[in-house]
MIGUMI-96374 format. One record per residue (C-alpha): y, x negated, z negated; residue number from 0. Coordinates in Angstrom, 2 decimals, always signed. Layout:
MIGUMI-96374
pt py:Y px:X pz:Z nr:NUM;
...
This chain:
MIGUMI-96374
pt py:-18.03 px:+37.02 pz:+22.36 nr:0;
pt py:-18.39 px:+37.51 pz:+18.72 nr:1;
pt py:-17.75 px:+35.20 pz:+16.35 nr:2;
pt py:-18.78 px:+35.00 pz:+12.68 nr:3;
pt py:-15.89 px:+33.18 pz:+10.76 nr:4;
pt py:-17.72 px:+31.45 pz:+7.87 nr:5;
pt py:-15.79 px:+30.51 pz:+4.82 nr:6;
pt py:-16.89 px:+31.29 pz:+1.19 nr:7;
pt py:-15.65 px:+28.52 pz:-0.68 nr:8;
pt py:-11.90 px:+29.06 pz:+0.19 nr:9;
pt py:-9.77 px:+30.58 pz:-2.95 nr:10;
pt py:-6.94 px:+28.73 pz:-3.01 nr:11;
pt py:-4.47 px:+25.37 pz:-1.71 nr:12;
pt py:-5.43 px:+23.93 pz:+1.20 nr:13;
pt py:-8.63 px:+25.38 pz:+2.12 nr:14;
pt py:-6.89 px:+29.00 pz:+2.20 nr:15;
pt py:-4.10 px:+27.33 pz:+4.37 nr:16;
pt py:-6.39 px:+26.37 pz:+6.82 nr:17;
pt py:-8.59 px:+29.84 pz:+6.78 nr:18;
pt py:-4.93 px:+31.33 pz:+7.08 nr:19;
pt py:-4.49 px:+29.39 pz:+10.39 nr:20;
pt py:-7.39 px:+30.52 pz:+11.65 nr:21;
pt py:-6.89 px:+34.51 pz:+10.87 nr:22;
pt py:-3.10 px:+33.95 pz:+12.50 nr:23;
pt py:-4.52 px:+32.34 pz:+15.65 nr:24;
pt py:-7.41 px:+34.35 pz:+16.04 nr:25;
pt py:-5.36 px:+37.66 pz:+15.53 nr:26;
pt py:-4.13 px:+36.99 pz:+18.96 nr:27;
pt py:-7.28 px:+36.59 pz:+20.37 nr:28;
pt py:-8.07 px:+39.90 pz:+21.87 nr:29;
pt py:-10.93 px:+38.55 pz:+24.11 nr:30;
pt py:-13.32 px:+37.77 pz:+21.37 nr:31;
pt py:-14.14 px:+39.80 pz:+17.95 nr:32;
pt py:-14.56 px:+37.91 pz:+14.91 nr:33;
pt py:-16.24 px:+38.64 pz:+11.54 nr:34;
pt py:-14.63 px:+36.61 pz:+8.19 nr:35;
pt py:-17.65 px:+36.46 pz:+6.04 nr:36;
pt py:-15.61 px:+35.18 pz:+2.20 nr:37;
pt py:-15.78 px:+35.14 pz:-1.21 nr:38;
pt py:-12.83 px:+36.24 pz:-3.29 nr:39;
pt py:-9.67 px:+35.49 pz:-0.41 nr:40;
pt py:-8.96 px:+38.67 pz:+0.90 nr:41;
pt py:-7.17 px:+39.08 pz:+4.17 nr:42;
pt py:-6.59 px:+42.34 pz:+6.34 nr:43;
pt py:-8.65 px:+43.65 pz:+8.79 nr:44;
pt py:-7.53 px:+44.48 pz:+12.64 nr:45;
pt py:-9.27 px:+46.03 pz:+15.63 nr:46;
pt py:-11.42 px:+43.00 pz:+16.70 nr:47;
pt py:-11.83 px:+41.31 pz:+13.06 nr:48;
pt py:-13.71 px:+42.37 pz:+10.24 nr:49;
pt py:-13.35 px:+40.64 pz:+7.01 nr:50;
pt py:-16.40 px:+40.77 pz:+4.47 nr:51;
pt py:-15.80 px:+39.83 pz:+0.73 nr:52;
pt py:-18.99 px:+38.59 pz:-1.56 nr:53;
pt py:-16.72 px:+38.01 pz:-4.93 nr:54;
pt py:-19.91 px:+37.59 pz:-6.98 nr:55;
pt py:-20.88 px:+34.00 pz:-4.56 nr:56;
pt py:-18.47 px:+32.70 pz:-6.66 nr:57;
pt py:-20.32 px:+33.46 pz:-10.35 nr:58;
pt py:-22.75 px:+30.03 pz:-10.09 nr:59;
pt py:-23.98 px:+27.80 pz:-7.51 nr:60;
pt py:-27.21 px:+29.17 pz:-7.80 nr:61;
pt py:-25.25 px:+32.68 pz:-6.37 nr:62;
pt py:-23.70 px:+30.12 pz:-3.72 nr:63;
pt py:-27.05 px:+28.65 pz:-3.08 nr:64;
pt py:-28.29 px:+32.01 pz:-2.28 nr:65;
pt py:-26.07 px:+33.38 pz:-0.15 nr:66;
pt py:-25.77 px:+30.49 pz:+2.46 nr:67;
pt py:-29.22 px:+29.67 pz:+2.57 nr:68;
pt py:-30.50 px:+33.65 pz:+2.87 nr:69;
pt py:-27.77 px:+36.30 pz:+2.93 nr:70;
pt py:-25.68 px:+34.68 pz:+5.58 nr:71;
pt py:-28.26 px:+34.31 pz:+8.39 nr:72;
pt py:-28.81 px:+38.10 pz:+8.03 nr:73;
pt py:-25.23 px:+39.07 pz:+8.57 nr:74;
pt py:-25.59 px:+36.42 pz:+11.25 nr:75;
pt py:-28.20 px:+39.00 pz:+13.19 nr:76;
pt py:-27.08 px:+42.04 pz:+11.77 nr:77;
pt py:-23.50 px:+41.36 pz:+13.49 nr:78;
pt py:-24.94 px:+40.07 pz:+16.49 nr:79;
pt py:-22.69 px:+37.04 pz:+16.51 nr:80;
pt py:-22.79 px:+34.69 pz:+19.52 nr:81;
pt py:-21.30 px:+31.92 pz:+17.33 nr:82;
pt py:-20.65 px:+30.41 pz:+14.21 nr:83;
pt py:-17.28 px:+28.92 pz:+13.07 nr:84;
pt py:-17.84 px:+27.16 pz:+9.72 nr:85;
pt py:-14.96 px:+26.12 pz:+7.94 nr:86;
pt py:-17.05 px:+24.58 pz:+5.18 nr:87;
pt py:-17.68 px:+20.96 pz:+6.32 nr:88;
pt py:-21.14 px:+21.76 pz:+7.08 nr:89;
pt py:-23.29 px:+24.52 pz:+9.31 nr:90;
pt py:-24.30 px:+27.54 pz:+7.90 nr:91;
pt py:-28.08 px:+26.64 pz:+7.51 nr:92;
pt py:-30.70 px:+28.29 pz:+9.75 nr:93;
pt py:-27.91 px:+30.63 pz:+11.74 nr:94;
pt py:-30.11 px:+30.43 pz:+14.83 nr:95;
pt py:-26.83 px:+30.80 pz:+17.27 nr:96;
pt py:-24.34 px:+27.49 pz:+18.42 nr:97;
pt py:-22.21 px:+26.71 pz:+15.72 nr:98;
pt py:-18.84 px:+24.74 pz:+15.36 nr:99;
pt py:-17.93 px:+23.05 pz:+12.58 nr:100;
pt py:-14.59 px:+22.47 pz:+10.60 nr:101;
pt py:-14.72 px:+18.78 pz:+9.47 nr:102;
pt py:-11.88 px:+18.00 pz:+6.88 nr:103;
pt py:-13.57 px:+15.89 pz:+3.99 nr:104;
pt py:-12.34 px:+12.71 pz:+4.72 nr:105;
pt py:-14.72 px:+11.07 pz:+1.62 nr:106;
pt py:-18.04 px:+10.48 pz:+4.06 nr:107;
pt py:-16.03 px:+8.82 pz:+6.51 nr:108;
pt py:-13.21 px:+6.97 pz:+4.22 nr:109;
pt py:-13.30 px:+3.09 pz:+4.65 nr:110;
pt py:-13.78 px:+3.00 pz:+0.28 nr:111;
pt py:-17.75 px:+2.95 pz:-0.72 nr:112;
pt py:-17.59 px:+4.73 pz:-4.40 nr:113;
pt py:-20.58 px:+2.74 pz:-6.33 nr:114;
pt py:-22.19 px:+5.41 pz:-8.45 nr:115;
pt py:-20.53 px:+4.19 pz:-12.00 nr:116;
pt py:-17.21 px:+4.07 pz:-10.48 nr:117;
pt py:-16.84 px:+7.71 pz:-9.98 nr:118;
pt py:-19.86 px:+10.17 pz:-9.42 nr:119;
pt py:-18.65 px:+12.95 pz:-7.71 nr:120;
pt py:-17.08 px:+10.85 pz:-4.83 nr:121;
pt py:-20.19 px:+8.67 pz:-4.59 nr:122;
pt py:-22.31 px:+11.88 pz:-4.82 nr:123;
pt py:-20.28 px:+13.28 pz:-1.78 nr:124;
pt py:-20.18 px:+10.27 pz:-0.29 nr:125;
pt py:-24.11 px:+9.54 pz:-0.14 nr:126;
pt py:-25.52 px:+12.63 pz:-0.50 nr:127;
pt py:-23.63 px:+15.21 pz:+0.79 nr:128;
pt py:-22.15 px:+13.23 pz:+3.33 nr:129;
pt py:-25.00 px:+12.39 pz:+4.82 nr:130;
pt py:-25.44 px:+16.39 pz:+5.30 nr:131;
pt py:-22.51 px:+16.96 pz:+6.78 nr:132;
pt py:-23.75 px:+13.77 pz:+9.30 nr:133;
pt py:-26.49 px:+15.34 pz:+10.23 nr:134;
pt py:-24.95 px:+18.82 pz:+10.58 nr:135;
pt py:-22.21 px:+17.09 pz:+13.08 nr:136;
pt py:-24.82 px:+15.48 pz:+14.86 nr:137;
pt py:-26.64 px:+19.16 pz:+15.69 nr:138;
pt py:-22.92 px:+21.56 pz:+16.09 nr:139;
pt py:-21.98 px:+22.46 pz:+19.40 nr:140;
pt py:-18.61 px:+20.95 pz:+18.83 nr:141;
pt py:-16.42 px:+19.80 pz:+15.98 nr:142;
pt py:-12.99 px:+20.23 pz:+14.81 nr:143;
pt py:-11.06 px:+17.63 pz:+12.79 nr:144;
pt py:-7.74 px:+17.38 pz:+11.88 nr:145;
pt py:-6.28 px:+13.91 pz:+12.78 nr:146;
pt py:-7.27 px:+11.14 pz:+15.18 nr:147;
pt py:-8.78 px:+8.87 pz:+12.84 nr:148;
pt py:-11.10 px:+11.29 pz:+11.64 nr:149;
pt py:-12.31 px:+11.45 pz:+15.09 nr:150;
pt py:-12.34 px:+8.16 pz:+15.38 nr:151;
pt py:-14.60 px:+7.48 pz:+12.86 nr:152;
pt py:-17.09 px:+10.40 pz:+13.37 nr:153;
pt py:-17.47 px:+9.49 pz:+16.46 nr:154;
pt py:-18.58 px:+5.92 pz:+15.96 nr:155;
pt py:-20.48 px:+7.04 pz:+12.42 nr:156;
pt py:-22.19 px:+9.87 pz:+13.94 nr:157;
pt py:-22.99 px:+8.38 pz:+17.10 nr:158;
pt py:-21.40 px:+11.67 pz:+18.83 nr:159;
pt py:-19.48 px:+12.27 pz:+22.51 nr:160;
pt py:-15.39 px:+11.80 pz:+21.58 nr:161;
pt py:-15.71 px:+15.40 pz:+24.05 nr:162;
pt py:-17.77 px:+16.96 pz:+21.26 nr:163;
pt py:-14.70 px:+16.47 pz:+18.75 nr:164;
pt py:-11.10 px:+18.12 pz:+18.75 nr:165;
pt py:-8.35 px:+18.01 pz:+17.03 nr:166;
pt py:-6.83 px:+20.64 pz:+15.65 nr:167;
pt py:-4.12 px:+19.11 pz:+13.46 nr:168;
pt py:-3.20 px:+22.45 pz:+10.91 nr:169;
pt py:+0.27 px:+24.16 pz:+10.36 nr:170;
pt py:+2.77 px:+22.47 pz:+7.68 nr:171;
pt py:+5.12 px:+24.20 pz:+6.64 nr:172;
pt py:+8.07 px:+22.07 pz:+6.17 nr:173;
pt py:+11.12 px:+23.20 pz:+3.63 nr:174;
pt py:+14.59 px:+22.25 pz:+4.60 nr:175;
pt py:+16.80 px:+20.44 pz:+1.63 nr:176;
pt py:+19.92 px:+18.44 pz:+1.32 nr:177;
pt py:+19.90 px:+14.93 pz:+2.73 nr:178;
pt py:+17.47 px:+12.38 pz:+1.25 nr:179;
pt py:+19.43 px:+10.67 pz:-1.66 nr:180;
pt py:+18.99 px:+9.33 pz:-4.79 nr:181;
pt py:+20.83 px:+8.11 pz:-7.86 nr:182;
pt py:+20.54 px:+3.66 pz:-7.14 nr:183;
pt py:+21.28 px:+3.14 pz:-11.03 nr:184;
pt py:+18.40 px:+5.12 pz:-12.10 nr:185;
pt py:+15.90 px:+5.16 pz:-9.08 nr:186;
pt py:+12.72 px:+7.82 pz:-9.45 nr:187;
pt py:+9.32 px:+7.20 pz:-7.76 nr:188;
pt py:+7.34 px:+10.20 pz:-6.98 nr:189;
pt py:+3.77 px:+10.39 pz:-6.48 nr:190;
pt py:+2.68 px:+14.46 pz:-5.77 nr:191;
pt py:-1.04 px:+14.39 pz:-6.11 nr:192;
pt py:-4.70 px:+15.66 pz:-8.14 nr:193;
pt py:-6.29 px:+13.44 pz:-10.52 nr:194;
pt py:-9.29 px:+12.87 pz:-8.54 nr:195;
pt py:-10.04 px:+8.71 pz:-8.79 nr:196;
pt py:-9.28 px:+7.97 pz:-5.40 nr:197;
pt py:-6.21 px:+9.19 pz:-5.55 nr:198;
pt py:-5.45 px:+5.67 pz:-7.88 nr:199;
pt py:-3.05 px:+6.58 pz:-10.66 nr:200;
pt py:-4.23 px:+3.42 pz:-12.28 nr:201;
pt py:-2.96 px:+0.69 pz:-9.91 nr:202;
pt py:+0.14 px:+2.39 pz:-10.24 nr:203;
pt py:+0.27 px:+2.37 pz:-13.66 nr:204;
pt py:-0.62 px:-1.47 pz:-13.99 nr:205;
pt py:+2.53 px:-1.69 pz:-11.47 nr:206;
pt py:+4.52 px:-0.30 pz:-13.76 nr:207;
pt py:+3.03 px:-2.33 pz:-16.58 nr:208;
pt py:+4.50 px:-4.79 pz:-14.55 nr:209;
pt py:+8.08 px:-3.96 pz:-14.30 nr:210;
pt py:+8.09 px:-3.53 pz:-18.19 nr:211;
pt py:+6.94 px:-7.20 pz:-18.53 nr:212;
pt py:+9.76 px:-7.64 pz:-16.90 nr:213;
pt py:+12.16 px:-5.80 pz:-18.24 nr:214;
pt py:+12.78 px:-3.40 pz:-16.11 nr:215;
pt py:+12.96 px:-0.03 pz:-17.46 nr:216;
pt py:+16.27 px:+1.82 pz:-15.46 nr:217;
pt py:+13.93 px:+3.63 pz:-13.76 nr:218;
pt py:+11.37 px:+7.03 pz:-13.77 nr:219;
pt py:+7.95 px:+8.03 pz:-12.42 nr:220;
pt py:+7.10 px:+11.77 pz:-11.54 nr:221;
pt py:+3.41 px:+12.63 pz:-11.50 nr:222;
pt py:+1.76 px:+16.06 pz:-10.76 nr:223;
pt py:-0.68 px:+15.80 pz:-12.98 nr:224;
pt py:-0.26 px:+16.84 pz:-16.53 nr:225;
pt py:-2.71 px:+14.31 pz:-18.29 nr:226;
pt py:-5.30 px:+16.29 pz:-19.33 nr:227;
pt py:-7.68 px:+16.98 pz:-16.40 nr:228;
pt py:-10.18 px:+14.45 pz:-17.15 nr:229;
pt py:-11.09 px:+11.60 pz:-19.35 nr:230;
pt py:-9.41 px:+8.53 pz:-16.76 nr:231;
pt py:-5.93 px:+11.01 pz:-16.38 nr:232;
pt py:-6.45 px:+11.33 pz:-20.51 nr:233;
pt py:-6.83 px:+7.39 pz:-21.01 nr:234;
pt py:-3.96 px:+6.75 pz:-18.66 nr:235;
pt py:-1.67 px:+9.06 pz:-20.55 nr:236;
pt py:-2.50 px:+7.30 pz:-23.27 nr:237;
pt py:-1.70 px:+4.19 pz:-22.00 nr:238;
pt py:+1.55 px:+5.23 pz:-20.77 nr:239;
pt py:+2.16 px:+6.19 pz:-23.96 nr:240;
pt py:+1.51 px:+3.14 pz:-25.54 nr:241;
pt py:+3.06 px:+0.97 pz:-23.35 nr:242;
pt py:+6.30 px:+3.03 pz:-23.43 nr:243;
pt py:+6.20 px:+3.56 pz:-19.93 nr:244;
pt py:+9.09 px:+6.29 pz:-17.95 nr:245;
pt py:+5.91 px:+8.33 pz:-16.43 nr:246;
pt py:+6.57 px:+11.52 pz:-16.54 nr:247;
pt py:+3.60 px:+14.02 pz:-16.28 nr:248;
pt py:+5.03 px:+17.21 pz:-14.65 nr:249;
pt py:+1.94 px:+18.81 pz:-13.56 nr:250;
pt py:+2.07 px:+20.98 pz:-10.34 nr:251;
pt py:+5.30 px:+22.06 pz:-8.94 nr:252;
pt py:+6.25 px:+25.01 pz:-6.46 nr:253;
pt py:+7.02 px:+24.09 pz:-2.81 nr:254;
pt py:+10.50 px:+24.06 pz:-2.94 nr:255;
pt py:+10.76 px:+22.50 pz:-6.04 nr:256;
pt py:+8.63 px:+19.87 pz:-4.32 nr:257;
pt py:+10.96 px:+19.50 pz:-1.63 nr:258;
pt py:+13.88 px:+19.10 pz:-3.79 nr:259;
pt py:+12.25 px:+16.19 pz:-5.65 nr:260;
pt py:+11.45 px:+14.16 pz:-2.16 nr:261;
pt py:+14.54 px:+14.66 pz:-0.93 nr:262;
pt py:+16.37 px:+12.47 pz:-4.48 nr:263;
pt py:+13.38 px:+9.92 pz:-4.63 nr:264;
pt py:+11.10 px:+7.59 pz:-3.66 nr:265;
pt py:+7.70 px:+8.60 pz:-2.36 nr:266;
pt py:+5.14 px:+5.97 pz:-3.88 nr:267;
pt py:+1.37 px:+6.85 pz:-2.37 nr:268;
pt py:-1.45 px:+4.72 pz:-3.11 nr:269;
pt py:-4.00 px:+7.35 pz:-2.78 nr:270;
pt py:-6.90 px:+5.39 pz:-0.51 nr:271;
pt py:-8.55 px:+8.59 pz:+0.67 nr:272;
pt py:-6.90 px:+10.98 pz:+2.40 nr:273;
pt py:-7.46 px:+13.08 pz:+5.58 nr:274;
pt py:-4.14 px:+13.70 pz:+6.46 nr:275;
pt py:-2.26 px:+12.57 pz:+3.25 nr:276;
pt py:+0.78 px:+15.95 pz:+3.69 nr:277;
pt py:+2.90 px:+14.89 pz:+1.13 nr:278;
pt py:+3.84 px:+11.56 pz:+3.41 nr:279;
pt py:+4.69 px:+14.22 pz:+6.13 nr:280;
pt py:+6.74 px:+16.12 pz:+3.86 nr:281;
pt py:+8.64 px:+13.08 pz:+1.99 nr:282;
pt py:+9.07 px:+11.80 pz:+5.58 nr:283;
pt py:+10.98 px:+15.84 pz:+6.75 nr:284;
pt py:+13.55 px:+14.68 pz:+3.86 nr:285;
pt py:+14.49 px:+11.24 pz:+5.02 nr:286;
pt py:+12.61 px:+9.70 pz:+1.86 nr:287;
pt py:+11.21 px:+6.31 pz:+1.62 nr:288;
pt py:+7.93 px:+6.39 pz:+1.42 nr:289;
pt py:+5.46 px:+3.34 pz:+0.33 nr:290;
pt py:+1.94 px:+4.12 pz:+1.12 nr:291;
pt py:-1.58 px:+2.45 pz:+1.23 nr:292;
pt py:-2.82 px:+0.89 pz:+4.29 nr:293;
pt py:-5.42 px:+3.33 pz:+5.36 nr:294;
pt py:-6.23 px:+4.81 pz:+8.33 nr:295;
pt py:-4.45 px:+8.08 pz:+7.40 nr:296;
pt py:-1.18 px:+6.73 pz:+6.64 nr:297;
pt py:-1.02 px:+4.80 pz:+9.61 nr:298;
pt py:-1.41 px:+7.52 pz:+12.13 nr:299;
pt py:+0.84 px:+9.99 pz:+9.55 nr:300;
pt py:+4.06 px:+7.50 pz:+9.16 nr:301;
pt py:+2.87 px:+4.35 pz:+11.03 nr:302;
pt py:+5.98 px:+4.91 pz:+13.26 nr:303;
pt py:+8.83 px:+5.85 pz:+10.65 nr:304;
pt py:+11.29 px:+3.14 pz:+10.12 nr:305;
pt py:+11.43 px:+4.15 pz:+6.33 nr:306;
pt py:+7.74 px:+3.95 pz:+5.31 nr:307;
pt py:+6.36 px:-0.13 pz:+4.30 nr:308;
pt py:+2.16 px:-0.29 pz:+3.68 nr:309;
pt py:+0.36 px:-1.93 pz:+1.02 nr:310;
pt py:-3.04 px:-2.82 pz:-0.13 nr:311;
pt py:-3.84 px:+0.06 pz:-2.50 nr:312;
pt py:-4.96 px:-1.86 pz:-5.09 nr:313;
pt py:-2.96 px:-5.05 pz:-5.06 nr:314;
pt py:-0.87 px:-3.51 pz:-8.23 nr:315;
pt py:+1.55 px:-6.64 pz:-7.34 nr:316;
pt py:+2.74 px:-5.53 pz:-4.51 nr:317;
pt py:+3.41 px:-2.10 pz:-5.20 nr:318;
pt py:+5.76 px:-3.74 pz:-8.56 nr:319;
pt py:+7.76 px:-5.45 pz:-5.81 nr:320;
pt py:+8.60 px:-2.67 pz:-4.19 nr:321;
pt py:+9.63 px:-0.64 pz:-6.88 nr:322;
pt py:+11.54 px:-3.86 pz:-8.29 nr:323;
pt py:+13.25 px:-3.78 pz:-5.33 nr:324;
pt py:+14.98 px:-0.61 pz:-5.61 nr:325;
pt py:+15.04 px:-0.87 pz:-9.22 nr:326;
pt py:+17.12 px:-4.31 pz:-8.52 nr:327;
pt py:+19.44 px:-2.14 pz:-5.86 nr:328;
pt py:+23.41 px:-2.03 pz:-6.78 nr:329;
pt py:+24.36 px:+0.68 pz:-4.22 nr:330;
């Protein structure tokens, strides 16, 4: 069988981890060929994979437009694939062969409803390109996800046989460090995320408006954002400014870094969309306590370790008790 391996939007992060996966598992595939059809990722060709590179997809979304709507199809017949693997959320339109699809946008099928003012790109994904992707599930051969609740949900959104869905949980890499531990007279809370809005920077921040109400300051906050990506980051920067609050805005670390920085703190999560949510995985590889939002995700990630507790993601009180809590700690 031949299989055409679509995946132009992958650069970079996760979305090249996962296209990675796929390469590594289908390099040992020697009963099948496979063509990569990409943008700007490059990876190396064997004896049963060819990879094609379309760098100039990336120039607009008018070039994007173009290509998966006309130029794939035709490499579609002019490979004589049997099948289409798209790693893109969605089929690749008009193929004309069985396709699977790579779910892994957790936004259409999230239990939060974005309301258009509240954040547009999230609602827009939500209500307009998630139906898409609904109807595009609906008409694939088969699906892959990566956790159970995923599943779950598609299943019961889509109205789809649980046989037509697998999971395919991807590779983490996990670093080894010392032994979780942190310094009790000065604990640190770390929260290792993007500034998207769901992510929820801001019912952390009133938390920690809290704790300075209160008096507490013997304490600091690492974020990996740097403040500047976007006008609600900006305004919270400011705020923590203002207030005089211990937030540090690192920005993006490297992996071991990371590592090092679960392993001497406290993981505080309250993102409330997340397919898998990696960085409790990761904080959990260290020993860490981790305090996460009650989602589906977090459940099935570290529902079972002894040193995670759940919250409401935005009761802003709750996540101030916990952090008192340790900030309280003598030992």
């Amino acid at each position: 069988m031949r299989i055409l391996v679509y995946d132009v939007a992958a650069d970079s992060g996760g979305a090249a981890t996962v296209l990675k996966s796929f390469y590594e598992e289908f390099c040992q595939d020697r009963e099948n060929e496979y063509v990569f059809v990409l943008s700007v990722f490059e990876l190396p060709e064997t004896k049963h994979i060819r990879v094609l590179n379309y760098p100039w997809i990336k120039k607009s979304p008018l070039h994007r437009l173009y290509f998966d709507q006309i130029r794939a199809r035709r490499l579609v017949r002019q490979y004589q694939a049997d099948q289409v693997l798209s790693l893109q959320n969605i089929e690749l339109p008009h193929a004309g062969v069985p396709q699977v699809v790579y779910e892994h946008n957790a936004l259409p099928f999230s239990e939060h409803r974005f309301r258009f003012r509240e954040a547009f790109r999230p609602w827009f994904t939500q209500q307009v390109l998630g139906r898409m992707m609904k109807r595009s599930i609906r008409r694939a051969e088969k699906v892959l996800v990566q956790t159970n609740w995923m599943k779950q949900e598609i299943v019961r959104q889509c109205r789809i046989s649980p046989e037509k869905v697998e999971v395919k949980f991807p590779p983490v890499e996990m670093i080894k460090t010392a032994p979780w531990k942190m310094d009790a007279a000065n604990p640190v809370f770390f929260y290792p995320s993007n500034a998207s809005a769901y992510k929820n920077h801001k019912t952390f921040l009133r938390a920690c408006r809290m704790l300075k109400k209160k008096g507490y300051e013997n304490y600091q906050v690492v974020w990996t954002v740097t403040g500047d990506e976007n006008r609600d980051i900006r305004a919270l920067r400011e705020e923590a400014e203002n207030w005089k609050l211990p937030i540090v805005f690192r920005g993006p670390m490297a992996r071991q870094e990371l590592f090092e920085q679960y392993a001497s703190s406290v993981l505080v999560f309250p993102s409330y969309i997340e397919t898998i949510g990696l960085p409790l995985l990761e904080a959990r590889s260290t020993g860490a306590w981790i305090a996460a939002a009650d989602c589906l995700y977090a459940r099935e990630m570290v529902g079972d370790y002894e040193r995670a507790e759940f919250f409401e993601p935005f009761d802003a009180g709750g996540w101030y008790r916990f952090m008192k809590r340790w900030i309280a700690r003598k030992e």
